[in-house]
C-alpha positions in Angstrom: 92.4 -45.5 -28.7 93.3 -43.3 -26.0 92.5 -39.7 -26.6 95.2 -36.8 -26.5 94.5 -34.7 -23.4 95.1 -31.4 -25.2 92.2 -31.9 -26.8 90.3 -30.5 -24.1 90.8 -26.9 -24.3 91.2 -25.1 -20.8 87.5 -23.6 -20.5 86.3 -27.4 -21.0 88.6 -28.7 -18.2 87.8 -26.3 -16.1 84.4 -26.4 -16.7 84.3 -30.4 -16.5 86.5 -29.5 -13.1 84.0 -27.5 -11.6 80.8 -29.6 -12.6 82.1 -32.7 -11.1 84.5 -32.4 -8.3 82.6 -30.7 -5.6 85.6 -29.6 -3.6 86.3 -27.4 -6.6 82.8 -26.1 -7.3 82.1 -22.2 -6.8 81.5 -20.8 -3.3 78.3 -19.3 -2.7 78.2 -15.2 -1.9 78.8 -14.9 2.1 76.4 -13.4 4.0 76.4 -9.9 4.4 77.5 -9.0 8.1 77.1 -5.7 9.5 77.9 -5.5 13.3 76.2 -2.4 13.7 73.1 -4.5 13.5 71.1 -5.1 17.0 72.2 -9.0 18.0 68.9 -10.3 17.4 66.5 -8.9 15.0 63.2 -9.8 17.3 64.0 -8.2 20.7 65.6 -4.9 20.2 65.6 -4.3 24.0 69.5 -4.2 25.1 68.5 -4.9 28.6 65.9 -7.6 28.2 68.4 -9.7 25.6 71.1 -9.4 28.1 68.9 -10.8 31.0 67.6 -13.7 28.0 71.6 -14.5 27.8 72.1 -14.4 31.4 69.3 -17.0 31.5 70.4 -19.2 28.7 74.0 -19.4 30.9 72.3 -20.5 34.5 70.0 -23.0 32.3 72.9 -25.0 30.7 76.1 -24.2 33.3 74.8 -27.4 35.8 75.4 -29.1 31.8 79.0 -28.3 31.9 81.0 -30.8 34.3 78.2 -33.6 32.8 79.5 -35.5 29.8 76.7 -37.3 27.0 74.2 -39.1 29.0 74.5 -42.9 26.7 71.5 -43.5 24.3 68.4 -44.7 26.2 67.9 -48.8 26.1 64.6 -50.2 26.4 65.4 -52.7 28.6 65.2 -51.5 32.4 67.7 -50.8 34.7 68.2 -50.8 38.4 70.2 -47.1 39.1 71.3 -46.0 41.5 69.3 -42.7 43.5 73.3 -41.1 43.4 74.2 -42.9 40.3 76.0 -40.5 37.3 73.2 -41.3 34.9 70.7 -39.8 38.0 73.0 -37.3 37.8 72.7 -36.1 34.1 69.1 -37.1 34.5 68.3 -34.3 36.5 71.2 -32.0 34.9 69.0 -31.7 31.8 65.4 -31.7 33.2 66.6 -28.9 35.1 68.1 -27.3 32.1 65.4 -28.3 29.5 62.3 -26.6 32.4 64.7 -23.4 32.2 65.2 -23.0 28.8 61.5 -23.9 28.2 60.4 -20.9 30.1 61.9 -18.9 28.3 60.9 -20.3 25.0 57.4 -19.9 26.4 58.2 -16.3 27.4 59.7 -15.5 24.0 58.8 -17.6 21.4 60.8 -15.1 19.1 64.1 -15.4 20.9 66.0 -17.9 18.3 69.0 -18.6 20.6 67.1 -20.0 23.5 65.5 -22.2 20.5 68.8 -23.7 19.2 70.1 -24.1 22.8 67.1 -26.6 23.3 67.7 -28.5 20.3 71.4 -28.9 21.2 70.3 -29.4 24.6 68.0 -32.9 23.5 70.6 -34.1 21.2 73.1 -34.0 24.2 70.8 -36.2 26.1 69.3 -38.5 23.7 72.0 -38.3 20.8 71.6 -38.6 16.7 71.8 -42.1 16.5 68.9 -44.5 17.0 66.5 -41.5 17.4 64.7 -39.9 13.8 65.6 -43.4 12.5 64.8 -46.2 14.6 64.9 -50.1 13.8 61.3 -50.3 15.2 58.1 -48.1 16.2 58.7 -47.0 19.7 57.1 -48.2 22.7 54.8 -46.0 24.9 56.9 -45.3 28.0 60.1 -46.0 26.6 63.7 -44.9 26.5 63.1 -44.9 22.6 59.9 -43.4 22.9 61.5 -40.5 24.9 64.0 -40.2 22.1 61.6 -40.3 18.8 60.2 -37.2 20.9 63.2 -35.4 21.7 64.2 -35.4 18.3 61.0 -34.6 16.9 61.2 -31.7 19.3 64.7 -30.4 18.4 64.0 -30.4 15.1 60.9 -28.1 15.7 63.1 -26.3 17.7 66.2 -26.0 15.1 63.8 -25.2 11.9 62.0 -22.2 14.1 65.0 -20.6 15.1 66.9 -20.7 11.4 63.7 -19.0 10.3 63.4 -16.1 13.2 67.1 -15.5 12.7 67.4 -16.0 9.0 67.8 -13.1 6.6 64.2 -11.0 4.7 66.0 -11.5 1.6 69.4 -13.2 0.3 70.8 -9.7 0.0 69.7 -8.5 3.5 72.7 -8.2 6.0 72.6 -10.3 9.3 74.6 -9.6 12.8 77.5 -11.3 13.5 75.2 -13.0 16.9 72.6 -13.8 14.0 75.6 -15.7 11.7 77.0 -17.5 14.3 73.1 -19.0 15.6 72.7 -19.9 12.1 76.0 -21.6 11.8 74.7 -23.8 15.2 71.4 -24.5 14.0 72.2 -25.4 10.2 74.9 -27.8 11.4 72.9 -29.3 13.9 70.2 -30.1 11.8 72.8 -31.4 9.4 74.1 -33.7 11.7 70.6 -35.2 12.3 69.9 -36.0 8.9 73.5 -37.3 8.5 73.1 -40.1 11.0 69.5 -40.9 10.2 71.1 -41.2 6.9 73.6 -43.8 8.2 71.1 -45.4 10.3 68.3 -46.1 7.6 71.3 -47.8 5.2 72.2 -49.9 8.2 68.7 -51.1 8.8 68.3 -51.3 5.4 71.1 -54.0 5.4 69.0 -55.9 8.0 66.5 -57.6 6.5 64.6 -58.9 9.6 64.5 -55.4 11.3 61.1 -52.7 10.5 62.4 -49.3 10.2 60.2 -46.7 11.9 61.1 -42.9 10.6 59.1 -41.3 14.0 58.5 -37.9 11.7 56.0 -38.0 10.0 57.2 -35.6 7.0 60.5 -37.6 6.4 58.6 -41.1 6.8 59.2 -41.5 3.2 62.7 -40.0 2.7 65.4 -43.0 2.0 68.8 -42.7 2.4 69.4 -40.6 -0.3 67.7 -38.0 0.4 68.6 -37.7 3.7 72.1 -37.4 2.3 71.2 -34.9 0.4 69.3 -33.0 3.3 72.2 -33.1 5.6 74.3 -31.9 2.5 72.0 -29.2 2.3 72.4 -27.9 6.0 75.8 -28.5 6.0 76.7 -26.4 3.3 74.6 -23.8 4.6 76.2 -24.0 8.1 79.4 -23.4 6.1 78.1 -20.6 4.5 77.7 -18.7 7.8 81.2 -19.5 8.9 81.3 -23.1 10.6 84.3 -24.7 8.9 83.0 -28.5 10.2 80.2 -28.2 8.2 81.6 -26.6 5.0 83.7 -29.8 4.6 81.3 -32.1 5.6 78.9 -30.8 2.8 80.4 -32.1 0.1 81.0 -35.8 2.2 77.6 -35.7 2.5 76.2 -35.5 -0.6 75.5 -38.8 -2.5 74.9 -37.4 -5.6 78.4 -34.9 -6.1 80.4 -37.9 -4.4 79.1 -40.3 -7.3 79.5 -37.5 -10.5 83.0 -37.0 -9.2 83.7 -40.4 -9.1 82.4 -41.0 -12.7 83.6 -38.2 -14.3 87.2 -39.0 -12.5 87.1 -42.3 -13.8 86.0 -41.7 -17.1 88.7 -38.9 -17.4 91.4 -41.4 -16.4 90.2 -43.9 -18.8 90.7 -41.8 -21.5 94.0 -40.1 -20.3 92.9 -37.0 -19.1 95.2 -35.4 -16.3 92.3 -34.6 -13.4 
């Protein structure tokens, strides 16, 4: 017998509504932003941040004409000395020693932080890198990745907490939303395609996956899902748009009650 859809009264449907379809679920409370805040809460100093920007600029400006250097391959290759890959090579060594200085110099500066970890994903990339069909070789392009990663994830997690609100009530600068908006969707989109990399080893019987953190080395796909759901949403919650949508794409666990609920609903006639 198929039920009579008014016999759901409107609190339940919109209750049901906002349980299980995640693109209708509550927004979190914004941030508080307050532009008469100083630009980074750790160095107060107007004219040492603005020679801390002026560095970040000359560190990844040779970056700018270079496009992303392709995933290291294990197997070696004969390059060229003027070759484009040569090129980018020495691009981001020169731009990874520069921002390293200053990370050494001020550990507490977030930006120069975030800037690193975008910097290592531009040269190594997401995929094949925190998820990789094998342990890495000593010496190897892998190798070099599994540490890059590694290292821009470091980099990523220090710099959301220096520029992360005291308290969830605590106002933030508009420089502080926008670095956390960076750093939470980069870290999304690590977890996101180690997700998508673990299923499709996963689906490989004769491969060995090798997670090269050790924290996540027991995460499976699920809850990598769920991580890069996490950062995403968080990303979207200071103001980058890409990641509010891809929070709820993300996330295995809201895709699958939709779909059930949906389903179910349908079954028994009722409008969704």
């Amino acid at each position: 017998m198929t039920a009579n859809p008014s016999t759901l009264s409107k609190s339940d449907s919109l209750t049901i509504q906002q349980l299980f379809d995640p693109e209708n679920a509550p927004v979190a409370p914004a941030p508080t932003i307050d532009s008469n805040l100083p630009a980074d809460p750790h160095i107060t100093d107007g004219d040492v941040l603005a020679r801390l920007k002026a560095a970040e600029v000359a560190a990844i400006s040779s970056l700018e004409s270079q496009p992303p250097s392709a995933e290291p391959k294990d197997r070696p290759r004969i390059i060229p000395v003027d070759s484009d890959e040569n090129q980018k090579t020495r691009a981001f060594d020169e731009a990874f020693e520069k921002l390293s200085v200053i990370v050494a110099k001020h550990g507490n500066y977030a930006s120069a932080r975030n800037n690193r970890a975008q910097l290592l994903r531009w040269r190594y990339g997401d995929h094949e890198t925190l998820v990789q069909p094998s342990r890495p070789q000593s010496g190897t392009g892998k190798a070099a990745a599994a540490e890059g990663i590694a290292m821009a994830l470091e980099d990523l997690d220090t710099a959301i907490s220096l520029a992360s609100p005291t308290t969830l009530s605590s106002a933030i600068s508009p420089p502080q939303a926008k670095l956390l908006a960076q750093a939470w969707t980069q870290r999304g989109a690590i977890f996101w395609t180690a997700a998508k990399d673990l299923r499709s080893y996963n689906k490989s019987h004769d491969q060995t996956v090798h997670i090269v953190t050790e924290e996540h080395r027991d995460w499976d796909t699920n809850r990598f899902e769920e991580e890069a759901s996490r950062c995403f949403f968080l990303g979207g919650n200071y103001g980058n748009e890409v990641a509010k949508a891809l929070a709820v794409h993300a996330n295995p666990y809201a895709r699958l009650c939709s779909g059930i609920v949906k389903e179910a609903m349908k079954r028994e006639g009722v409008p969704t």
